[in-house]
C-alpha positions in Angstrom: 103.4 -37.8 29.4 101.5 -40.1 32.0 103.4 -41.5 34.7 103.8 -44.8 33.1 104.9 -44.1 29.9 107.7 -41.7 31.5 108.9 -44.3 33.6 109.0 -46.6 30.9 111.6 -43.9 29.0 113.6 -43.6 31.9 114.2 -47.5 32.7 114.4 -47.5 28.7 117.4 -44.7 28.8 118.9 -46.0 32.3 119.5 -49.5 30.5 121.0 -47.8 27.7 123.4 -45.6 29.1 124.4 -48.8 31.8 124.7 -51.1 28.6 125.8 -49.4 25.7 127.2 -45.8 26.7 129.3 -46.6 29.6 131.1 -49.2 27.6 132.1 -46.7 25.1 133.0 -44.0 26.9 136.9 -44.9 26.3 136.5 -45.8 22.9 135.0 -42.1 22.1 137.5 -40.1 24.2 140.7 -41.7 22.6 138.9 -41.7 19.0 137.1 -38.4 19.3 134.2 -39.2 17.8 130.7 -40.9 18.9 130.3 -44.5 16.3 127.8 -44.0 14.1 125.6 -47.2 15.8 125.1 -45.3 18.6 123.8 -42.7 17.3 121.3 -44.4 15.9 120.3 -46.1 19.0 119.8 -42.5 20.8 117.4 -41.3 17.5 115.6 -44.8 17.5 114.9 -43.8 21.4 114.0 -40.6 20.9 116.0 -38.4 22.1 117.0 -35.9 19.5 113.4 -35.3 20.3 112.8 -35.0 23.8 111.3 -31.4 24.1 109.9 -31.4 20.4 106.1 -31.1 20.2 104.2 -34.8 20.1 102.9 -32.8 16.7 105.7 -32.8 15.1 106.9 -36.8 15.7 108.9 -35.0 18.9 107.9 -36.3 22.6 106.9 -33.6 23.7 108.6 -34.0 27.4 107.6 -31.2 30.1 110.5 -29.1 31.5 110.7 -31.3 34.7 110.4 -34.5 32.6 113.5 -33.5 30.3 115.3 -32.9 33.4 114.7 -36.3 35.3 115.7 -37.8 31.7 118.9 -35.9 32.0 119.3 -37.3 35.6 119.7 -40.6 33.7 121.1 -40.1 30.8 124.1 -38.3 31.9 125.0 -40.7 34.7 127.9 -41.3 30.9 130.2 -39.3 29.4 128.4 -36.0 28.7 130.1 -36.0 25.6 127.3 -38.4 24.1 124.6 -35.6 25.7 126.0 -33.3 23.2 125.2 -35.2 20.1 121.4 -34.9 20.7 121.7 -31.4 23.4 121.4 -28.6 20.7 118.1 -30.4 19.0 116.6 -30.8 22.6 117.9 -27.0 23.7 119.7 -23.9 22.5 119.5 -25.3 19.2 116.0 -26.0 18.6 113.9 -23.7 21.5 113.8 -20.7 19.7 112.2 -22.4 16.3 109.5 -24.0 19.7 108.9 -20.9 21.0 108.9 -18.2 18.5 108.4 -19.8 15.1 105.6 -19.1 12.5 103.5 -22.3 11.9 105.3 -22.7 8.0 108.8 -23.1 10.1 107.7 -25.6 12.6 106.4 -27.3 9.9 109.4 -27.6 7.5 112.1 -28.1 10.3 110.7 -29.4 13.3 109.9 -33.1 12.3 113.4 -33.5 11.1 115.0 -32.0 14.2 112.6 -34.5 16.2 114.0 -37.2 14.0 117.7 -36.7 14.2 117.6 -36.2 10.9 118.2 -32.6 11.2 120.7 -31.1 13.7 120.9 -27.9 15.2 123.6 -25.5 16.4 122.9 -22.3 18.3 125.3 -19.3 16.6 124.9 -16.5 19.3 129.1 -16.5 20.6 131.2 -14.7 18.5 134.9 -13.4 19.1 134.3 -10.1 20.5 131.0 -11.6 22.2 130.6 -13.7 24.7 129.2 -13.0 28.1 128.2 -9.3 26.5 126.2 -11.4 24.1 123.8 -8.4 23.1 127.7 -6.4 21.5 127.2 -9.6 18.9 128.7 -7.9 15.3 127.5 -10.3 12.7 125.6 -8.1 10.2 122.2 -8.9 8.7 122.0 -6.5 6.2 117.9 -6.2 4.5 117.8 -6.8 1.0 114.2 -6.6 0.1 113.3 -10.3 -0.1 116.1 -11.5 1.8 119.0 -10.9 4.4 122.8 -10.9 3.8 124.5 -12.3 6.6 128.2 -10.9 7.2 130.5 -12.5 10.4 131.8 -14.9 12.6 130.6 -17.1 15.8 132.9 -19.2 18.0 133.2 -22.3 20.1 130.0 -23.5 18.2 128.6 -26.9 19.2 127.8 -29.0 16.9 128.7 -27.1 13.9 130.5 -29.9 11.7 127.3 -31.8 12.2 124.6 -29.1 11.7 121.8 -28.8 9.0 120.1 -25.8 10.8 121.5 -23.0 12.6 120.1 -20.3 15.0 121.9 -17.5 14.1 122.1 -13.8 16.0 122.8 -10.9 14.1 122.8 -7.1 14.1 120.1 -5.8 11.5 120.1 -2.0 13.2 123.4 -0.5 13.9 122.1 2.3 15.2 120.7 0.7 18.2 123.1 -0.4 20.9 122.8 -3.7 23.0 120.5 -6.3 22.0 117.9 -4.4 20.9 119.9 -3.9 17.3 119.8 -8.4 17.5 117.7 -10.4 15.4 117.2 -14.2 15.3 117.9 -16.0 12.1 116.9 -20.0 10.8 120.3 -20.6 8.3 120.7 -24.0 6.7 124.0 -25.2 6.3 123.7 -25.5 2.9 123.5 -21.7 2.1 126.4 -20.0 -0.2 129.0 -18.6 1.4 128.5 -20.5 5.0 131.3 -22.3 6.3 132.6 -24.0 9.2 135.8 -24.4 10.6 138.1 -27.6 11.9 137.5 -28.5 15.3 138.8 -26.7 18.0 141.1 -28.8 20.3 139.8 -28.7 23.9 140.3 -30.0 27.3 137.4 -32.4 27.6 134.2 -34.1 26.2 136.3 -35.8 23.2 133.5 -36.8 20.9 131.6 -33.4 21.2 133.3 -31.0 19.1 133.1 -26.9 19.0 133.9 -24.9 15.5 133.8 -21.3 14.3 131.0 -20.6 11.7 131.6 -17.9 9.0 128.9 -16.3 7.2 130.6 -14.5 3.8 127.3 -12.4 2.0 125.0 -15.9 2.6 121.7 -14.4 1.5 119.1 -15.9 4.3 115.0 -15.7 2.8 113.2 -12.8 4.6 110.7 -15.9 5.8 113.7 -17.3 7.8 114.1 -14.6 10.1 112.6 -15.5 13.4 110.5 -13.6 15.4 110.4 -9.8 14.5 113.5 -7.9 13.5 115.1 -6.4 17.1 114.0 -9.6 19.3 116.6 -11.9 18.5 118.0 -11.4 22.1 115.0 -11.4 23.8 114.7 -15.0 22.0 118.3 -15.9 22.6 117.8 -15.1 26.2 114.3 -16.8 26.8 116.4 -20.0 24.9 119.2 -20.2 27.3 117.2 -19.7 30.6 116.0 -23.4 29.4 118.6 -24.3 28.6 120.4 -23.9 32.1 118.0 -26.1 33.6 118.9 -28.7 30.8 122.4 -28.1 31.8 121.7 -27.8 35.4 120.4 -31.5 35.3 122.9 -33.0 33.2 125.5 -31.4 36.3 123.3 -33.6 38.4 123.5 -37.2 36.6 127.2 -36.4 35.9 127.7 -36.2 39.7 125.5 -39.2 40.6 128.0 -41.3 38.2 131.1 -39.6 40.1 129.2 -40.4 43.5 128.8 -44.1 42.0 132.3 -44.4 41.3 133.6 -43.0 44.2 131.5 -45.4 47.0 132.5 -48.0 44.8 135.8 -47.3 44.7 136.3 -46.4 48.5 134.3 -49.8 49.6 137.3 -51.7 47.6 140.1 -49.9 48.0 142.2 -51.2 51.1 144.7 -49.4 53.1 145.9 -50.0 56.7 143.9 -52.9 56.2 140.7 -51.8 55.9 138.4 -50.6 53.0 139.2 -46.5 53.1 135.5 -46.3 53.2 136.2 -46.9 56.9 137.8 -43.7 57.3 136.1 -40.5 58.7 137.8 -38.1 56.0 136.5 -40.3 53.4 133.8 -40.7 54.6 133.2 -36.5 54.8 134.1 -36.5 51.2 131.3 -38.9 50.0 129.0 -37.3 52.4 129.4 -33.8 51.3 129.1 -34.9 47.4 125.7 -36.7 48.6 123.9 -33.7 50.0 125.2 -31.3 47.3 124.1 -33.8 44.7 120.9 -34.0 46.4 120.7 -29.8 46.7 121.1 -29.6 43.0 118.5 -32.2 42.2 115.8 -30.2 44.4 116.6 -26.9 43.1 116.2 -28.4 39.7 113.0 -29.8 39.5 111.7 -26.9 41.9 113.0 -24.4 39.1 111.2 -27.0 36.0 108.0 -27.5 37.6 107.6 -23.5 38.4 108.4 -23.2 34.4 105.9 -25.8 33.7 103.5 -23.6 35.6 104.2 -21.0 33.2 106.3 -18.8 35.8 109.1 -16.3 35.6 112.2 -18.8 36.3 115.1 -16.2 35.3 116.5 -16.1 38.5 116.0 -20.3 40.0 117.4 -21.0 36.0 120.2 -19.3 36.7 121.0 -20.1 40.3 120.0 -23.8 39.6 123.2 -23.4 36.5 124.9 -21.6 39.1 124.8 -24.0 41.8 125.0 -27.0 39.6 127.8 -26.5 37.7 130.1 -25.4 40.5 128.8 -28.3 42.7 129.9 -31.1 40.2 132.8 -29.2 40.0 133.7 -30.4 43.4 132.2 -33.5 43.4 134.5 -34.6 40.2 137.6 -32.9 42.5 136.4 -35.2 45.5 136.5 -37.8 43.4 139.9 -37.7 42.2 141.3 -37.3 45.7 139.0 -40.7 46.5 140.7 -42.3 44.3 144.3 -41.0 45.3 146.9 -41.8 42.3 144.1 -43.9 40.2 142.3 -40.8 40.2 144.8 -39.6 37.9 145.4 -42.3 35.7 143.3 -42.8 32.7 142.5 -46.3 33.3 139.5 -45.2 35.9 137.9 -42.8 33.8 137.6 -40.4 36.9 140.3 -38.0 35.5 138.3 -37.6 32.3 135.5 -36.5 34.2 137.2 -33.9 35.9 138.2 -32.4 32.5 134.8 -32.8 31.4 132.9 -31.1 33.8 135.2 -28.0 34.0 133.1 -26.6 30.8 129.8 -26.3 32.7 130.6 -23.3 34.5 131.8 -21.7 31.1 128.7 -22.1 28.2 125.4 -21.0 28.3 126.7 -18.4 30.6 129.5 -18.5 32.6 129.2 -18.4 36.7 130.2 -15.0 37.0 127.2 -13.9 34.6 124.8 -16.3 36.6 125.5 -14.3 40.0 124.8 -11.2 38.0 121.3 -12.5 36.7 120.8 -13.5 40.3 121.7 -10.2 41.9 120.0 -8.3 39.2 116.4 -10.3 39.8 116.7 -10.1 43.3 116.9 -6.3 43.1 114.2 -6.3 40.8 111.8 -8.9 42.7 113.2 -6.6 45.7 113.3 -9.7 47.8 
């Protein structure tokens, strides 16, 4: 996308959020749910399609332009980023990057649309951060798979047309290499999804368990070759921790917003606490890690863009990120003192919100083991 037209999309999205989202951010958390209006607006701007292929009606954003996107965007309630995130990442990337010309075909155009949303079905009750142990069974049956198990915690279920699934087609191979990757639409026999789990934060995005019960999946819906689904799944979700990464960093420029706001108002001792050198240590120290994430970031995109190995900057950008807002959202809170923890200021939703970054697509603990395990590798 030319410089123009990308800055065009961001004033475009920065309006948005400033005008519409922010407004509503109250309204969703109490009703648990995103209206229906909005929505729209987010298809009609594109952004269920933001790394879709311009082919396929998508906009075919780089990874550094998704990322600067996400700088504005999530300056709101990340909940709304989740109504759109799985088409954009986890949920769509694997269809992108490893799927015969006949799927992109029938699937991607809707997914660019909005009309079609995605879910990504790797998590699973015994599986989680030993994601390659996964124990859903797809069983060959000639012309088709039978699909047998559970996932968990899986986002955007309730919504979903199109899942990603992961499932053990060898049992005889340990790990991941037994994994393959599976496009199942929601509409199969025998698929189901659960109620909504009740969680902590990010009312309005909501997480189910999917159950699979002999759903027979066409052999020409099995993605990649049998035995790479977690090669796939992994390739998937090193994107999508720079997607994640990012929206860390627009969460925390809305907190740093807040909170400079806040201090240059707030009076004690008469005089604004903005005045005072402890407050002022706080803001300072959520400015420069703000500022850290942001340049690890778009270093990390633009090497991926260049078609390099980012396995390692992916995961210490998800790393860094996710613990940094972390703090800035706890700086925040002590900012604004008491108000902090009323609901009124919105600041003590973010601080629930912003506790799940350091949990999905990898937790942190699995990010320093990435890290570690590349640098032994790279030797450096």
């Amino acid at each position: 996308m030319d410089t123009s037209t990308l800055n065009e999309l961001l004033d475009a999205v920065r309006r948005f959020v400033n005008e519409r989202l922010i407004p509503l951010e109250a309204k969703v958390s109490e009703d648990d749910a995103i209206p229906d209006d909005a929505l729209a607006e987010m298809r009609a701007l594109g952004l269920f399609g933001l790394s879709i292929p311009e082919e396929f009606g998508g906009l075919g954003l780089s990874m550094e332009e998704e990322c600067r996107t996400m700088f504005e965007f999530c300056r709101c309630s990340p909940a709304f980023r989740s109504a759109f995130g799985t088409n954009v990442g986890i949920g769509s990337q694997g269809l992108v990057m490893f799927g015969t010309p006949e799927q992109k075909a029938k699937y991607l155009p809707g997914i660019a649309a909005g009309d079609i949303v995605t879910s990504f079905a790797l998590t699973e009750p015994e599986a989680g951060s030993d994601s390659g142990s996964v124990r859903t069974k797809a069983e060959f049956r000639g012309d088709h798979y039978l699909l047998n198990g559970s996932k968990r915690y899986i986002t955007n279920a309730a919504r979903a047309s199109l899942f990603t699934v992961m499932a053990r087609t060898n049992q005889d191979v340990k790990g991941g290499g037994g994994v393959s990757a599976f496009l199942v639409p929601r509409d199969l026999p025998g698929l189901s999804v659960s109620k909504p789990e009740k969680k902590m934060g990010q009312q309005g995005a909501h997480i189910h368990d999917v159950n699979f019960d002999n759903v027979k999946v066409p052999v020409e819906n099995r993605l990649g070759e049998e035995g790479q689904g977690f090669r796939i799944a992994m390739q998937v979700l090193d994107r999508g921790r720079l997607h994640i990464s990012s929206v860390c960093v627009g969460v925390a420029e809305r907190l740093i917003e807040e909170s400079v706001r806040y201090a240059a108002e707030r009076k004690q001792f008469g005089q604004a606490i903005a005045s005072f050198q402890m407050i002022q240590a706080m803001l300072a120290d959520c400015r420069a890690e703000a500022n850290a994430g942001r340049a690890m970031v778009l270093e990390a995109a633009r090497k991926r863009d260049r078609g390099e190995d980012v396995v390692m900057d992916a995961a210490a950008a998800k790393l860094f990120c996710s613990e940094m807002v972390g703090r800035v959202a706890d700086r925040a809170v002590q900012i604004f003192g008491g108000s902090g923890y009323v609901a009124d200021y919105g600041v003590e939703r973010f601080y629930r919100d912003v506790r799940i970054f350091r949990l999905y697509e990898g937790t942190s603990e699995i990010q320093r083991v990435i890290i570690a395990r590349e640098m032994m590798k790279q030797g450096k």
